[in-house]
C-alpha positions in Angstrom: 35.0 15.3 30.8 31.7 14.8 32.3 30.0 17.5 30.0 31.3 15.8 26.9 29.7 12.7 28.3 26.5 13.6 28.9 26.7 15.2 25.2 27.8 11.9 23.8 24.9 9.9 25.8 22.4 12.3 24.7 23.3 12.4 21.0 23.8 8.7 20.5 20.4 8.5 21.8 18.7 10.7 19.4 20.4 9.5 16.7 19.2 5.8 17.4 15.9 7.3 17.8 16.3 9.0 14.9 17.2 5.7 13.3 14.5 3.6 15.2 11.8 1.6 13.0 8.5 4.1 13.7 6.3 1.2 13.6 6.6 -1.3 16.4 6.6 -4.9 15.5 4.2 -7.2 17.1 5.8 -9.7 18.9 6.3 -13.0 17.1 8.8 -14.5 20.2 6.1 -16.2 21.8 4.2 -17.8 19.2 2.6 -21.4 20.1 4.9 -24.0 17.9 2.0 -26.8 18.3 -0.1 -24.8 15.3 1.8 -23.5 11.8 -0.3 -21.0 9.6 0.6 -20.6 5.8 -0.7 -18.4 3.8 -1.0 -18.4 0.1 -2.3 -15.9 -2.4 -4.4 -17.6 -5.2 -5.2 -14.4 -7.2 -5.7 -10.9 -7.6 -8.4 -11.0 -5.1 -8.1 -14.4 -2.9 -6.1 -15.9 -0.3 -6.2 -19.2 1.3 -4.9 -19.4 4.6 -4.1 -23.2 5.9 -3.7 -24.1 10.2 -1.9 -26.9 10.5 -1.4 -29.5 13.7 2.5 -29.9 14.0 2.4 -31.6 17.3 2.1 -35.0 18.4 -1.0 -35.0 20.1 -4.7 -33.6 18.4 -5.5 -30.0 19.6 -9.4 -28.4 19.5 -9.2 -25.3 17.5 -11.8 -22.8 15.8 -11.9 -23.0 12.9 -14.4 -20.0 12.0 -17.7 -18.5 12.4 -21.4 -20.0 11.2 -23.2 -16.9 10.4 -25.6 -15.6 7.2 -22.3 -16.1 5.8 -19.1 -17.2 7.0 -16.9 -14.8 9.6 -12.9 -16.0 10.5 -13.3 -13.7 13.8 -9.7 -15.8 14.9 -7.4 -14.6 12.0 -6.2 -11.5 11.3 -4.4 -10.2 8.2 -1.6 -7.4 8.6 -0.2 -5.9 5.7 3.2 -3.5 5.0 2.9 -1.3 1.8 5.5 -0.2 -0.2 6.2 2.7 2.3 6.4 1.1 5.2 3.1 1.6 6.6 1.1 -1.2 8.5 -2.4 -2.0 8.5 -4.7 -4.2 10.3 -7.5 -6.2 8.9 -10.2 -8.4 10.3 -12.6 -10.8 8.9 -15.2 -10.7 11.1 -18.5 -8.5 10.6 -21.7 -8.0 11.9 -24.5 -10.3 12.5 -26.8 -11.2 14.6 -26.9 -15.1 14.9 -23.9 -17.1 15.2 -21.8 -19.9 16.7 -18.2 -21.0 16.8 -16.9 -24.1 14.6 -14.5 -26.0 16.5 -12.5 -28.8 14.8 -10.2 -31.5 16.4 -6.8 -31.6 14.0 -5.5 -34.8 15.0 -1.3 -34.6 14.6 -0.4 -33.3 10.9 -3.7 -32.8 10.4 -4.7 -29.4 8.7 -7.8 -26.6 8.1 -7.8 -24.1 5.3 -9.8 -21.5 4.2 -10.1 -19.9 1.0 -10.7 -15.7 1.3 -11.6 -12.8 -0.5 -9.3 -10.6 1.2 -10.0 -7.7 -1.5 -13.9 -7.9 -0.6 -13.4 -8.1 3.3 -10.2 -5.2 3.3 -12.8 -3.4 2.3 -15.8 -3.8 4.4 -16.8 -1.6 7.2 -15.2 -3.1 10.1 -12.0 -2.1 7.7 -12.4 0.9 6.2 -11.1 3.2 9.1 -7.9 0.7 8.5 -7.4 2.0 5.0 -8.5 5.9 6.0 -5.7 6.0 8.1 -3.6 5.0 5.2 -4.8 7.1 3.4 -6.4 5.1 1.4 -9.6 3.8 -0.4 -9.1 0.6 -1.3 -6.9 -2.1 -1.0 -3.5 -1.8 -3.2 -1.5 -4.5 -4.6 2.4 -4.5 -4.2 1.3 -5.3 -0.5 2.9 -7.8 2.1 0.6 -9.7 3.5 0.7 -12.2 6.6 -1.9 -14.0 8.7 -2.1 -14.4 12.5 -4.4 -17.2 14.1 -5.2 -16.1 17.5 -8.0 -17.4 20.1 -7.5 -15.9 23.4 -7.8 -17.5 27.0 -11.5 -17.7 28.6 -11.9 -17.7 31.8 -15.8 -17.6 32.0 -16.6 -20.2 29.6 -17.7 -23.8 29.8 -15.2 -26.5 30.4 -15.6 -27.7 26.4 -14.8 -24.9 25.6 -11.5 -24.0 27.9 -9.8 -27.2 26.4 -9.6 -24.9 23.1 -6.2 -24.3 22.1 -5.7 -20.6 22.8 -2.7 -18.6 21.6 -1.0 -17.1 18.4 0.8 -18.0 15.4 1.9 -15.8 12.3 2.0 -17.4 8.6 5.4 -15.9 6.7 5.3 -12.9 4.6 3.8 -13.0 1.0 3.0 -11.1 -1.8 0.1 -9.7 -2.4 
């Protein structure tokens, strides 16, 4: 009787395994609700994602980066192609003068930005991304979703601790 148990464990086991989504989800259980992220796809090439104040009381938030050119260093995209793989992208690049734009959405309030996510899946700080897709450039038939994130600092001025600091995922589109 034991015996057959210990088969039985072990093969419902591996067969869950078996059965087990291979890419792990990040987790979306402890998203801020004060902050809501949409995400909308305008065209074959542009997104526009939208940060919204849902709470009662105004919240300091980045908004993006002043560079040469603009850099979103606090979203991320992640995408799902058609077979199940995931991929990463950032919108951030290299530069060498910058500085944060912080904005104070008052309640209901909102911040959007309008994105060539075509132009930056592609850039260098991508590229590995897409090589370890196997791919070259960025195909449509995607799902796309945006995360705003800022994390905690612990080293920074007081101005800048009262930024909100914390995560929140748009829903799934097509792209």
């Amino acid at each position: 009787m034991k015996k057959h148990f210990i088969f039985l464990a072990i093969n419902v086991f591996v067969i869950s395994c078996l059965h087990a989504n291979p890419v792990a989800l990040p987790d979306t259980t402890n998203q801020k609700k004060d902050l809501v992220v949409t995400l909308k796809v305008l065209n074959e090439s542009q997104i526009m994602i939208t940060v919204k104040n849902v709470s009662k009381k105004s919240i300091q938030a980045y908004s993006h980066v002043k560079s040469d050119e603009t850099h979103y260093d606090y979203f991320e995209i992640e995408a799902i192609t058609p077979d199940n793989d995931r991929m990463y992208f950032s919108l951030y690049g290299e530069r060498d003068k910058s500085a944060p734009v912080i904005v104070t959405l008052k309640p209901d309030e909102s911040f959007s930005h309008t994105i060539d996510f075509v132009q930056w899946a592609e850039r260098s700080i991508n590229k590995e991304t897409l090589k370890r897709a196997g791919l070259n450039y960025l195909p449509h038939g995607i799902k796309i979703r945006a995360k705003y994130l800022n994390s905690p600092c612990d080293n920074c001025s007081e101005a800048l601790k009262a930024v909100w600091t914390g995560y929140v995922y748009s829903e799934w589109v097509d792209f």
